[in-house]
N, C-alpha and C positions, 0 to 999 in steps of 0.2 A: 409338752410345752416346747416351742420355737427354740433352736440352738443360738444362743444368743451370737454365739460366736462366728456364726454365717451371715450377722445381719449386714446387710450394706451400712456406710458408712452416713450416707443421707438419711437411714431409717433409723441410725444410731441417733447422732445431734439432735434431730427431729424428737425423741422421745423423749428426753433429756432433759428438753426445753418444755414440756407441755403440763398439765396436769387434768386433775378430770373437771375444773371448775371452769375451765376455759374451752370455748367452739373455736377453731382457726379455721382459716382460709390461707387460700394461696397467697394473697397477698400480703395476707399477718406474717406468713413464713417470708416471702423474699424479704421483708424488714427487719423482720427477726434474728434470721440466720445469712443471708443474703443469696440463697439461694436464687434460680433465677425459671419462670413457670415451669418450663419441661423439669427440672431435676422434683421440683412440689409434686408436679403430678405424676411421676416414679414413683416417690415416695410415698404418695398416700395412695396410691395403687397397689404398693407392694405390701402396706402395712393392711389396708383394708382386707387384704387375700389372707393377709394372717390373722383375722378379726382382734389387732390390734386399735384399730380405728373404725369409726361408722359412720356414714353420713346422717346430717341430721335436717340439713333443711339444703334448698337448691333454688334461687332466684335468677331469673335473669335483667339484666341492666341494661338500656339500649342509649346511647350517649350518640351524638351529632356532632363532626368532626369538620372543621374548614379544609376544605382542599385548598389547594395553590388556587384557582380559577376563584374560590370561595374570597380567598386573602384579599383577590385580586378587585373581587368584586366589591368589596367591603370599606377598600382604600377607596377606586374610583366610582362605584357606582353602580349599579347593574344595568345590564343594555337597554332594557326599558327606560330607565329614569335617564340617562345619558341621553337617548333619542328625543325623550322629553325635552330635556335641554338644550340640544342642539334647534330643537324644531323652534323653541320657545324665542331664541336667540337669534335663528338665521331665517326662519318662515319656514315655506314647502320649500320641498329637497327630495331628489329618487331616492330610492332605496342604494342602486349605487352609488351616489356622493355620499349620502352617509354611512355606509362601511368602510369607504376610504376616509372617510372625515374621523371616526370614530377609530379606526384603523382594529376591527372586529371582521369575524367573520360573517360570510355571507349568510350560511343558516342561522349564523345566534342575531345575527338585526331581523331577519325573516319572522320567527320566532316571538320575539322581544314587541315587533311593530305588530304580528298577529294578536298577542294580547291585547297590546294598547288600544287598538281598532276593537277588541270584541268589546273592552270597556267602556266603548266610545268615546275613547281622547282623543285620536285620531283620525284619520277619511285620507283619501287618493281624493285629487282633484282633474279636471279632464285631460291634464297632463300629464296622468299618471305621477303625481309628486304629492307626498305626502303634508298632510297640513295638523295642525291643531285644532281639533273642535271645543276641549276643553283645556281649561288654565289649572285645572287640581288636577294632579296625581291618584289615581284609587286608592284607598287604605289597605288592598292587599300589597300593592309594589311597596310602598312606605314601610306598611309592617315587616316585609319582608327583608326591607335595608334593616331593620332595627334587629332582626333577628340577625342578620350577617352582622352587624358589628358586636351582640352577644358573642356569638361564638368567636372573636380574637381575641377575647382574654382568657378562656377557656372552653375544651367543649360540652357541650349543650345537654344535660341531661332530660331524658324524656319525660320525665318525672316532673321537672320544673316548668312546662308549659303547660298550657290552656289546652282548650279542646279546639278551639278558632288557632292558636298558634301550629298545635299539630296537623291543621289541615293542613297550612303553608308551610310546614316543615315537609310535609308528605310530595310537595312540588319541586323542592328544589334539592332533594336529597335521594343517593341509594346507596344499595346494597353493592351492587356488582357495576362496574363501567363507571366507577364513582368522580374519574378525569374529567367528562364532561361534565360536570353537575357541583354546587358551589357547597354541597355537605357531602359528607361519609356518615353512611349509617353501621354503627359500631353495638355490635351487642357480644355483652361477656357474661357467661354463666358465674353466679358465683353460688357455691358449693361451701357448705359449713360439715365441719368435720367434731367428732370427740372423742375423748382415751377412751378405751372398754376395758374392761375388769380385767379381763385377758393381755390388755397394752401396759397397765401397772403394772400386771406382774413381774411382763418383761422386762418394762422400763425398768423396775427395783433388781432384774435378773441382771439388768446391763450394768449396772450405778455397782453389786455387790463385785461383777465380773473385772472392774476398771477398767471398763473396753469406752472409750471417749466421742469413737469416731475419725478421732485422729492415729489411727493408725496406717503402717505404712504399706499401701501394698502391690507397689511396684519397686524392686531394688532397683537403684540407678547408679552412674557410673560416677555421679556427682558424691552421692550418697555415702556412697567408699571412699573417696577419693577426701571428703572431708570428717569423717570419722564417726558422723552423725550416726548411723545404724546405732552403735555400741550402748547407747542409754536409751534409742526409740522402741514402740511396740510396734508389730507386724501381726497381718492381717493372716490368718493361716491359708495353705497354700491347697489347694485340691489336686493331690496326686494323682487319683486316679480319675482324673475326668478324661474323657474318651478325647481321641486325637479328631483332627478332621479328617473325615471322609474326602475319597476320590471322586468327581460326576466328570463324564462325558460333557464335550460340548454339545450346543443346540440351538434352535433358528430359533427367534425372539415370536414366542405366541402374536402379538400383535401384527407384526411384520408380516408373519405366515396369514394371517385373516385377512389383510390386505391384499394380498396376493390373491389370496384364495378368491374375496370379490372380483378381480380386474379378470380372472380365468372365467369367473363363471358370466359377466357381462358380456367378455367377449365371446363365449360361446352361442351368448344370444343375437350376434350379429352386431353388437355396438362395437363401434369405432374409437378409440381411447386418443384423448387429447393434452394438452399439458401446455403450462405457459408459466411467465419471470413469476416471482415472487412480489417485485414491483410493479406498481399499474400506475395510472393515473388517472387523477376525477374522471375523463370522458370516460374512459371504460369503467371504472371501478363505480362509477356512477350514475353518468349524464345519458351512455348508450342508454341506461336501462331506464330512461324515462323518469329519470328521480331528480325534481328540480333544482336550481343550485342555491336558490332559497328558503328551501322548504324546510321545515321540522323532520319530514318523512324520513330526511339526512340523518336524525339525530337516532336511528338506529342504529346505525352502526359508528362505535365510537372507533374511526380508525387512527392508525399512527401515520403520522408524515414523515416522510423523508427529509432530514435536515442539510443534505446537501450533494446532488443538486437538486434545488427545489421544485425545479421544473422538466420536464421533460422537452424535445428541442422540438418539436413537432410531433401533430396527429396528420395519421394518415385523411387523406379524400379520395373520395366524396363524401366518405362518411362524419367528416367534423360538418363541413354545411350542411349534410342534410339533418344531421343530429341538431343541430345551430336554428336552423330553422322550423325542424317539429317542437322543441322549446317554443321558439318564438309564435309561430302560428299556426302549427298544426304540418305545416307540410304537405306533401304528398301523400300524407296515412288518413286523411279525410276525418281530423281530428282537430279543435282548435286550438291545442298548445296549453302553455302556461299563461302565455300575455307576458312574457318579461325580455329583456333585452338579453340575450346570450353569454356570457363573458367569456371571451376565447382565453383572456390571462388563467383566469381561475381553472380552468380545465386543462390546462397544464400541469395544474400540481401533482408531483410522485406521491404518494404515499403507498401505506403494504396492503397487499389483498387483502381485503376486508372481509370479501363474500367469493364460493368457486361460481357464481354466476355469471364475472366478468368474462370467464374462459370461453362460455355460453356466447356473450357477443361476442366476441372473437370471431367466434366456428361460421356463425351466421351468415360472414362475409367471404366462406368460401367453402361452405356447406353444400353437399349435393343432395337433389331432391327427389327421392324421399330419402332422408337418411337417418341411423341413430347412432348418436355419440355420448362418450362419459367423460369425467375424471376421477381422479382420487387427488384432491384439492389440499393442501396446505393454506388457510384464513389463518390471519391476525386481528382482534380485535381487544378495546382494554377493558378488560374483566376481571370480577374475585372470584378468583380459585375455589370451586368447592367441588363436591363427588359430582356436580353434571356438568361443570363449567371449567373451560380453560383460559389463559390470555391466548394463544394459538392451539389453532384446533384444526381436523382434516376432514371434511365434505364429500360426499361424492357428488357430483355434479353428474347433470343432463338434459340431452335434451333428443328428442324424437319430432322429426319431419316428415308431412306429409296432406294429401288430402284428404283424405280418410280419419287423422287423428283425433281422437275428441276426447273428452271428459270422462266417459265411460273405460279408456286404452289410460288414462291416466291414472285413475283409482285402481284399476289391474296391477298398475306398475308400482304403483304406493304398499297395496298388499302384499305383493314377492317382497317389497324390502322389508318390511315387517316382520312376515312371517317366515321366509326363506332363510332372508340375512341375517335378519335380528334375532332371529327365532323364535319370536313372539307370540304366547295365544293369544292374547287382548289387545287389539289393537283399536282405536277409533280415527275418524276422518271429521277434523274440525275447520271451520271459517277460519279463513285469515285473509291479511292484507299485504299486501306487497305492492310498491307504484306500480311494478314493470309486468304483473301477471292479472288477468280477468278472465273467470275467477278465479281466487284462490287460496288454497288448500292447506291448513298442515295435518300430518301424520302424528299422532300420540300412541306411546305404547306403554305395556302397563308392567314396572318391572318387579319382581318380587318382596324386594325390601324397600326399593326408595319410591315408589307407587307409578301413577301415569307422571310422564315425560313426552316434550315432543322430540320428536325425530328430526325435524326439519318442515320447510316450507316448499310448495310445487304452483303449479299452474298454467294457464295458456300464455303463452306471451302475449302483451297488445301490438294492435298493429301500429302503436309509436313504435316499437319496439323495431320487429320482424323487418315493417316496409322502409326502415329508416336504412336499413343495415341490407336491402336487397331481394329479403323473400317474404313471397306473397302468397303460401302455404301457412295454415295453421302450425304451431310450434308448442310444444308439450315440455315444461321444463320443470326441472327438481334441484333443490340441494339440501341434502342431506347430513344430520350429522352420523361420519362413521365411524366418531369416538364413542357414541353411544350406540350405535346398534352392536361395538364390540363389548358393550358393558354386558348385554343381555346375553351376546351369543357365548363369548367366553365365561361367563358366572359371574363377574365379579361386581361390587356395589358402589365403587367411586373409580373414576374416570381416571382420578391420577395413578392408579396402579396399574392404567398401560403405560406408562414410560418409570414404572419405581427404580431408583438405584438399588433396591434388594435384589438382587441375583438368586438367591434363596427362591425369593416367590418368582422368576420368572425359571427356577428350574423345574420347579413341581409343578408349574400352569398346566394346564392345558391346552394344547394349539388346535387350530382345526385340521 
């Protein structure tokens, strides 16, 4: 039988409190005892080991959470119905007077006015200025105002909607990068626990022993000082438990894998390159041919710089000529976007979002034929989970030449699979990217958390390449090499390359 007397003090109160007619949950406990979840799920992990506890059923709950942007939308409106308004109000209008009028950004009116247009409320007229075709609103915009103002009095359980509401829950909510988007989709396991024959007994071993929980088991200087000790109980003390061991220092497995790629790229003749942590839209976006009104934007949720908001200039010739492949195609024998440029808006600093902005960079004084890398530090706003970071590091590249083709590309996709990552099962899937045709991601398949991709590659277009100088096919990658060190180093979640455990970064493995 369990020494009662070694029990922890969470596992003490916790037994105390329960009997065998009652299931609890974490949450019956934090109300209960006031515990708070981590010390519940100590607790019933340590009591489980001791088949003092069992579990007996395990559901999970998925609830809809208003972001700030959510709140925001809820008060005034969503961009959609505001654009309704505005049109309904003032007539046609560009698309730029109304994101200054609306004082929104440029992709969420892009966005917003793409709906309204697929609905047919809207149309461009030969002035390119947007009109009203119709006087209703669609009952998905509407419904979905009624669901935003649902969720400010509390959030939305998945349970209490329809099967029509859950479509339009499924549009305006996620999981990860939840900042852009007007819900957080929240799911909590809930876990029902019960005493076992084995937990009475102790529980009755603990209630006969008068061991409370409240025991003390740390002497403190307060402790003496006020005379308290003299009437308290104490926790007993483990004399003979081992001292700590002495370890050598050691270079941080990750760091060394890092390393170890930029030696072994460079050995392949690529060129390693590196740039600020801060960019701005032109690079961090508009180089790569990704419009300043488009959705396409809405991949990457990056962060802004709050001050200075702008940067004080872009270099030329590459803001005209970049200014101009938008507007009409330019010299890359391409007809553009069709929209007006906005030199303001591509000013904006914000934090590297993608290592491809490095990519443009290299392009405008890249020599021909060449290959170059990085090892990229991106920000974007994301939920932390075993494949996801809010910042995370890429390796970036790209290879120049005439010769270059699609066939030197999958080549180059395989080594990092299978070299880097170390991967046996790798596959080559469709993707999309504005700045690359075609293009490519890498998946690989890892032992416990299954396929995952690697990252996205492709040709550049010649928006791209002729915009910025060369007229050579351009072969480019970015990578992520938080997860090809998932595979190569063994481990099964992403955040145990940077753990504060010192412990697991002394037993790791490095390369």
């Amino acid at each position: 039988m369990t020494d009662v007397k070694n029990l922890h003090p969470l596992e003490v109160k916790l037994l105390r409190n329960i009997d065998e007619k009652t299931q609890i949950t974490a949450d019956g406990i934090v109300s209960m005892l006031g515990y708070n979840i981590g010390q519940c799920n100590q607790a019933f992990s340590w009591l489980c080991a001791k088949d003092c506890l069992k579990e007996v059923s395990k559901r999970t709950v998925v609830t809809y959470e208003l972001t700030e942007l959510g709140k925001q939308y809820a008060k005034d409106g969503t961009p959609s119905q505001r654009i309704f308004e505005l049109l309904k109000k003032n007539g046609a209008m560009g698309l730029v007077e109304i994101a200054e009028a609306l004082n929104l950004e440029k992709s969420d009116i892009g966005s917003a006015y793409g709906a309204l247009s697929k609905a047919g409320v809207t149309a461009m007229n030969e002035q390119n200025r947007a009109f009203l075709k119709s006087e209703v609103l669609p009952r998905s915009i509407t419904d979905t105002a009624k669901l935003l103002e649902k969720g400010l009095s509390a959030p939305v359980e998945e349970s209490s909607l329809s099967d029509y509401e859950k479509s339009l829950m499924g549009n305006i909510s996620k999981k990860r990068g939840s900042a852009g988007s007007p819900f957080k989709i929240n799911e909590k396991e809930i876990v029902e626990y019960k005493i076992t024959e084995t937990g009475l007994e102790v529980k009755q071993a603990v209630i006969d022993a008068n061991i409370t929980g409240e025991e003390i088991g740390v002497l403190t200087p307060q402790i003496v000082a006020q005379g308290s000790w003299k009437n308290a109980q104490f926790r007993p003390y483990g004399l003979d438990a081992p001292v700590s061991r002495i370890v050598p220092g050691r270079h941080n497995p990750y760091g060394n894998y890092i390393q170890w790629v930029k030696d072994k790229l460079t050995s392949l003749g690529f060129e390693e390159f590196d740039g600020p942590l801060v960019e701005n839209e032109f690079w961090n976006g508009d180089a790569l041919f990704m419009p300043q009104f488009h959705s396409a934007r809405d991949i990457h949720d990056v962060y802004y710089v709050k001050n200075p908001v702008h940067c004080k200039k872009i270099e030329e010739p590459w803001l005209t000529n970049i200014a101009n492949t938008h507007t009409d195609g330019g010299n890359t024998g391409s007809r553009g976007w069709g929209y007006k440029f906005d030199r303001e808006f591509t000013r904006r600093q914000v934090m590297r979002s993608q290592g491809t902005v490095l990519s443009a960079h290299q392009l405008t004084k890249a020599k021909v034929p060449g290959k170059y890398f990085g090892v990229v530090r991106c920000f974007r706003y994301d939920e932390v989970d075993a494949t996801h970071g809010a910042d995370f590091y890429q390796t970036e590249g790209i290879v120049i030449g005439k010769e270059a083709n699609l066939k030197d590309l999958l080549g180059l996709l395989k080594m990092f699979a299978t070299e880097i990552a170390g991967a046996t099962d790798f596959k080559y899937v469709p993707g999309y990217f504005p700045f690359t045709e075609p293009s490519i991601e890498i998946h690989i398949k890892h032992p416990v958390l299954g396929w995952f991709e690697l990252g996205g590659s492709g040709i550049f277009r010649p928006e791209v390449t002729k915009s910025l100088g060369i007229d050579e096919p351009v072969l480019a990658w970015g990578l992520g090499i938080d997860r090809m060190a998932l595979m190569h180093l063994g481990l099964n979640d992403i955040r145990e390359l940077f753990t504060p455990d010192i412990e697991s970064v002394r037993t790791r493995r490095g390369n």
